[in-house]
N, C-alpha and C positions, 0 to 999 in steps of 0.2 A: 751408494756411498761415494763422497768424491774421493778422486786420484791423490795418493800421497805420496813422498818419499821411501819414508818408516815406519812400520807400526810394532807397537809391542804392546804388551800387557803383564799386569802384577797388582800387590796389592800398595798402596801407597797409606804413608800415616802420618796423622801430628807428629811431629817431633819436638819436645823439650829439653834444650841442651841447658846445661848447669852456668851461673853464669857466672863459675869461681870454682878452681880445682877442691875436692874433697869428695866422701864419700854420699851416695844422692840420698842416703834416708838424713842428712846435716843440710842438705843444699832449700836455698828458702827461696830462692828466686831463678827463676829460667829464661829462657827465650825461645819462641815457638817457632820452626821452620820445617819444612818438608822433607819428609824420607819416604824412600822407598830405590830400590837398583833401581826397576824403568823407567821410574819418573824423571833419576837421575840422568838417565842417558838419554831420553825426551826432552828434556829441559836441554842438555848439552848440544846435541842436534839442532835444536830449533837456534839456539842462539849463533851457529855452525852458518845457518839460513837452512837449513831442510825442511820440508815441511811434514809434520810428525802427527804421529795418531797412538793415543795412550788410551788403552781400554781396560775397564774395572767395573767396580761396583764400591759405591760408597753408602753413607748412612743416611738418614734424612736428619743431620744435625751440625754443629757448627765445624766439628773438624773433617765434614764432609763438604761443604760449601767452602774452607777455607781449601782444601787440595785443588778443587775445580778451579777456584779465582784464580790460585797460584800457577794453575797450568797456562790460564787463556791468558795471562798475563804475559808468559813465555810464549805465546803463538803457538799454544801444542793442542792438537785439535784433540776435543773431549766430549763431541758429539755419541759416540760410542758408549759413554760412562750411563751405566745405570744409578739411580737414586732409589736406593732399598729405607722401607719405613719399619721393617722389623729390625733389621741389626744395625749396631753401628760400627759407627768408623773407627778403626783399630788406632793406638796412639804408642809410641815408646818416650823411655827418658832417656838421655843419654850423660856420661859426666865430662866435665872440659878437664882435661891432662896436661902437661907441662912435659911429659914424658911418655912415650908408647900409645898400645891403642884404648882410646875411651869405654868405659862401659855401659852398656848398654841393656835396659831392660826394655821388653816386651806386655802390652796388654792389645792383643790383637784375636786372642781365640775367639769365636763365635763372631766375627766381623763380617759385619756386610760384604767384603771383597775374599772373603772365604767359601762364600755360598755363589760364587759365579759358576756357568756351567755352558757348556757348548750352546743350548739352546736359546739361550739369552743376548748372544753374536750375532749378527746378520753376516755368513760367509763373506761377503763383500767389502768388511771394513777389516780385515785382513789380504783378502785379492786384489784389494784396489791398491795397495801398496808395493811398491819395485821391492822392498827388504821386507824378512821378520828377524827381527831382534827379540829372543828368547834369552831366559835364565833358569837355573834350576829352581827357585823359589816356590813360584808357583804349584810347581808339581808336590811341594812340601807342605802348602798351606790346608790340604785340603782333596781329597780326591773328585771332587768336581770340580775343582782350578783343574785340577792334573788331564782331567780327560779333556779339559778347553786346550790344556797345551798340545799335547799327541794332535786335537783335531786341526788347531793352528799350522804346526806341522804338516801334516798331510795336506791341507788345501793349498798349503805356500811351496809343497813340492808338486804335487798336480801342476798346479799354474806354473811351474817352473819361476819360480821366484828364490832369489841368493834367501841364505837365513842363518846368522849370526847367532851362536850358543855360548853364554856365560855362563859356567857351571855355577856359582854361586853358593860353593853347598851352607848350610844351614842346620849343622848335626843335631838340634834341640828340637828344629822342627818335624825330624822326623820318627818314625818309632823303634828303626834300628840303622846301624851304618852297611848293612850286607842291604838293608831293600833302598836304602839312599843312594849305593853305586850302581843297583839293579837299574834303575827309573832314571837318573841324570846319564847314567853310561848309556843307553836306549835311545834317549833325548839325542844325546851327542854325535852320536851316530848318525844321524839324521841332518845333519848341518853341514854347511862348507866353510864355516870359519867357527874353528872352538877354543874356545879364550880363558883356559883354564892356570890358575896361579899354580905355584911349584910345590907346596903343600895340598895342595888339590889335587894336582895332577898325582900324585903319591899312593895317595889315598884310594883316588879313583882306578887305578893301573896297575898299582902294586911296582911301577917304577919309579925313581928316586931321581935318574937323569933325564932331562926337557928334552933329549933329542929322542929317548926312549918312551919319552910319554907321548912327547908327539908321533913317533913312530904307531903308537897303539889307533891314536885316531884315525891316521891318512890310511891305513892298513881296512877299516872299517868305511871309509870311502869320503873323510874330510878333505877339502881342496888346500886346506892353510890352516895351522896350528901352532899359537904364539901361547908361549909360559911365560907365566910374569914371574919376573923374579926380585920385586920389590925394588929398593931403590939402584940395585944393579942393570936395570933394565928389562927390556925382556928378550926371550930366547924365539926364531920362527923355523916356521918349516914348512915347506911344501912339498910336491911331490920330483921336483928340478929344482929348489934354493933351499938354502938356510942360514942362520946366520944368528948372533947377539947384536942384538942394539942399545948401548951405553941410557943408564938413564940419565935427567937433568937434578943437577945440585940445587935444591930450596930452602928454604926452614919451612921446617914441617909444623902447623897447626894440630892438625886433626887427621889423622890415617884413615877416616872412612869414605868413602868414597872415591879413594884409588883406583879401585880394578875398574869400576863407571867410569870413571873418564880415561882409562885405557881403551877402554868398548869405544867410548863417543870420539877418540881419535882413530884408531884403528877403521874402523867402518865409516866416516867421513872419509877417511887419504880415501880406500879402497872404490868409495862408492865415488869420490874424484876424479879415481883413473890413475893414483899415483901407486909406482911402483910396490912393492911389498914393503922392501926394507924401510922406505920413505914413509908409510903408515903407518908402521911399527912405530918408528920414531915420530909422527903426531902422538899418537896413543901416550907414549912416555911422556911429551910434554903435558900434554892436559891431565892425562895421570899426576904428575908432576903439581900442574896447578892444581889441583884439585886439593892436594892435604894444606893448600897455605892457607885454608879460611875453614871456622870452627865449621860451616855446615856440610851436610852432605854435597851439597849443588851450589855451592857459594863463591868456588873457589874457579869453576867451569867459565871459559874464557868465549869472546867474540871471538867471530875470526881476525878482525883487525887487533886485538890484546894477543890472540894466541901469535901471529907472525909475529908482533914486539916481540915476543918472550923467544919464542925463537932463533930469530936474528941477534937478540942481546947476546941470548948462549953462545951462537956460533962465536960474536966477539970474544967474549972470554972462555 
């Protein structure tokens, strides 16, 4: 498998967004776009220029050909992707809001990116990568996702490779919240950078303060732990710094896809070489971009857009 930047893996879906606020059993008309966290922060990466490796399993039918076009389109290598001819491709709806976060339904059980499992990997298209970028997701969809992650894990710490942990949780997905912090807390631990939101962090620690959640990480042997704290910015820590970093003022479109383009800044500055605080605040801005456009990954900047945005802010 050839040398990459980034690899991660999850399950990815059709998405249908509403193409008019109301509620979706009224909505008559949609529009089709790509969901999923990694695909989102593969897609953000690769437009970053990184060169990026997103691994799954899709279906043998159109919203499994339409995920693959839309990656190689992005330059995100999908060499890795299986094409399964018994299940298919998982898809949600999602509704367009004028206010707060959209909602979103799920038809993704029995999906072909459900039934992935360690043995279906070549070790190598995870080793051949400098990062893994993980999320809690996967561990949720499916207990043979879940043992590809643990094994991801341990090959990307062998090789001594960084590896980037979005907790992501997914309360629906799983069968109760005592084995959801069991399996993401486990995960987490396991990582040098964990990128947990401030109601996440709550949830998973039983603490309410960012300096205390992160405290729970670095404790269990994370290198850097940044709470987002929505449009206040977000909160970091190391095991020598810490600090808040202001977020950037936008009009908010669409609230999902935030915490991914926090991920796709954050780990861009870092895998840069730029200081902590300094990638914190990429992370805010693309975070930032990310809610002005209805899609998941729509909103996800060039690097030559993201410095605009940037440079604007600093003016005003």
């Amino acid at each position: 498998m050839k040398a990459c930047d980034v690899v991660t893996f999850g399950e990815a879906m059709a998405m249908f967004i509403a193409d008019r606020p109301g509620e979706l059993h009224h909505i008559e008309q949609f529009t089709k776009a790509l969901a999923g966290a990694e695909t989102n922060v593969s897609t953000g990466l690769a437009r970053l220029g990184f060169n990026m490796r997103w691994i799954s399993k899709v279906g043998d039918d159109s919203f499994g050909k339409f995920i693959i076009e839309a990656l190689r389109k992005e330059n995100v290598d999908v060499e890795a992707v299986l094409t399964d001819k018994r299940y298919p491709t998982g898809f949600q709806l999602k509704s367009k809001v004028v206010n707060g976060d959209p909602q979103v339904q799920y038809f993704r059980k029995g999906s072909a990116a459900s039934t992935i499992c360690p043995a279906d990997v070549d070790p190598t298209a995870f080793t051949s990568a400098k990062h893994l970028h993980l999320t809690g997701i996967p561990a949720a969809v499916s207990a043979s996702a879940r043992e590809l992650a643990y094994e991801a894990l341990r090959l990307m710490r062998v090789a001594n490779r960084t590896i980037s942990f979005d907790v992501n949780l997914r309360p629906k997905l799983w069968s109760s919240q005592a084995e959801m912090v069991e399996v993401v807390n486990s995960m987490a631990c396991q990582a040098d950078w964990v990128l947990p939101g401030e109601g996440e962090g709550k949830i998973l620690t039983g603490y309410s303060e960012p300096r205390d959640i992160a405290a729970y990480y670095l404790e269990q042997g994370a290198k850097l732990v940044t709470v987002k704290l929505g449009p206040e910015g977000a909160y970091y820590r190391t095991p020598t710094e810490e600090g808040v970093v202001e977020g950037f003022c936008v009009q908010v479109v669409d609230t999902v896809g935030a915490g991914d383009g926090f991920a796709v800044g954050l780990i861009s500055g870092l895998l840069d070489g730029l200081p902590v605080k300094e990638a914190v605040r990429r992370g805010n801005a693309i975070g930032a971009l990310a809610v002005t456009a209805a899609g998941d990954a729509e909103g996800l900047p060039t690097r030559a857009q993201l410095e605009a945005f940037m440079i604007a802010s600093c003016i005003h």
